[in-house]
PLY file of the C-alpha trace (Angstrom):
ply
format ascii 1.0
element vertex 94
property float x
property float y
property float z
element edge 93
property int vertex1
property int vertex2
end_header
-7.02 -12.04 -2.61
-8.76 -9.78 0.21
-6.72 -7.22 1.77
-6.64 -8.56 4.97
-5.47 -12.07 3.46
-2.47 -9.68 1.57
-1.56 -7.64 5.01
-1.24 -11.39 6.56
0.56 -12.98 3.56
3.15 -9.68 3.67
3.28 -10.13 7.80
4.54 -13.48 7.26
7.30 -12.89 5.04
9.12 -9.97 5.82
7.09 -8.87 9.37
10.18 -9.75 11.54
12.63 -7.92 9.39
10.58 -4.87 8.69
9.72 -4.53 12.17
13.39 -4.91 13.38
13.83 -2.63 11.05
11.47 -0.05 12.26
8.88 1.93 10.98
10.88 4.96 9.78
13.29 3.02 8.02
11.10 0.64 6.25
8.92 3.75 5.33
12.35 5.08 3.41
12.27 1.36 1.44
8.73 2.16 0.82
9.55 5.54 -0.92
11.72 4.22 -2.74
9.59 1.29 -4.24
7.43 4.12 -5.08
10.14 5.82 -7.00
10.98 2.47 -9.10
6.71 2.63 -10.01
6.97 6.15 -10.55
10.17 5.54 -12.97
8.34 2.83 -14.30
5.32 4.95 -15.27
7.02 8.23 -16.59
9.21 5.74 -18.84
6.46 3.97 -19.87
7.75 0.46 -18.58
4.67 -1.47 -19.32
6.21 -4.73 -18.75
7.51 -3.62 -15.34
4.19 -1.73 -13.89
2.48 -4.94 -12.84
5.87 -5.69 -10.43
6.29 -2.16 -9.42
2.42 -1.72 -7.91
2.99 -4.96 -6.53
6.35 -4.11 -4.22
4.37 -0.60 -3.27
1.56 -2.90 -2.12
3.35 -5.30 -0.22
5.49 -1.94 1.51
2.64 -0.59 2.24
1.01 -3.39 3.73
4.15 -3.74 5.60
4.34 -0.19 7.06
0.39 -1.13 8.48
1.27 -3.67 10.23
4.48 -2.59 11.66
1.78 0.89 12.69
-0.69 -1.35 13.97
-2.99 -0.89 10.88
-5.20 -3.58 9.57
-5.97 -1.90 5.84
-8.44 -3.80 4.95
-10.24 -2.17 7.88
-9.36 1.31 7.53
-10.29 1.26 3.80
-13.74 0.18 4.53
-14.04 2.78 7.01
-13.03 5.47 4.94
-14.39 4.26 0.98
-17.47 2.45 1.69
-19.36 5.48 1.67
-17.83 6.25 -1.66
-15.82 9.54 -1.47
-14.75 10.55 1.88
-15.65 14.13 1.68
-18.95 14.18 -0.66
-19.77 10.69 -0.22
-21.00 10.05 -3.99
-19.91 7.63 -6.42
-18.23 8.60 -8.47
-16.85 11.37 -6.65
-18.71 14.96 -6.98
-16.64 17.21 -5.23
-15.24 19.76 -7.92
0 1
1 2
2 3
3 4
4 5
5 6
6 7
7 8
8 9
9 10
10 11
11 12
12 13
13 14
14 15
15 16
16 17
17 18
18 19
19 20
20 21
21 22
22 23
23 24
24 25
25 26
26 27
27 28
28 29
29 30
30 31
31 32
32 33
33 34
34 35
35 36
36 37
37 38
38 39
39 40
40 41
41 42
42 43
43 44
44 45
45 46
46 47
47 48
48 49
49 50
50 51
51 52
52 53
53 54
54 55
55 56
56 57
57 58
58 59
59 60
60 61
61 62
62 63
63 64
64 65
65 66
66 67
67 68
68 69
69 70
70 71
71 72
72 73
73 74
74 75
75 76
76 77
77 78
78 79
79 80
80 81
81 82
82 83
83 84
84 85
85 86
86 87
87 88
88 89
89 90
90 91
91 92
92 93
């Protein structure tokens, strides 16, 4: 699935809530996904790590749209280049 397709996909599910919600307290559900991956990795979880990127995905696509992002965009803008700051794949910088 493309990013864009994702950030659409996410919108339609939960856009409504999240955005009722606003952006500073669905950025605090976000941190916390990211706590359940980062549990998931330091314990080794294996079976739980596919789920875990998954929900910071989906929050993160979330928090674009509710900021006016479109990722799929902004990632292009940035990466396509390759690295940002020495623009070489793989990265040079040292």
């Amino acid at each position: 699935m493309e990013i864009a397709k994702f950030q659409a996909l996410i919108e339609r599910i939960y856009y409504e809530r999240d955005a009722s919600r606003g952006l500073a307290g669905t950025h605090m559900w976000f941190c916390e996904e990211v706590g359940e991956l980062t549990r998931a990795l330091r314990r080794n979880e294996v079976d739980d790590l596919e789920g875990e990127f998954a929900d910071v995905l989906a929050w993160l696509a979330t928090l674009a749209s509710i900021a006016g992002v479109d990722l799929e965009r902004a990632a292009c803008r940035k990466y396509a280049r390759g690295c940002p700051r020495c623009h070489e794949t793989p990265c040079g910088c040292g």
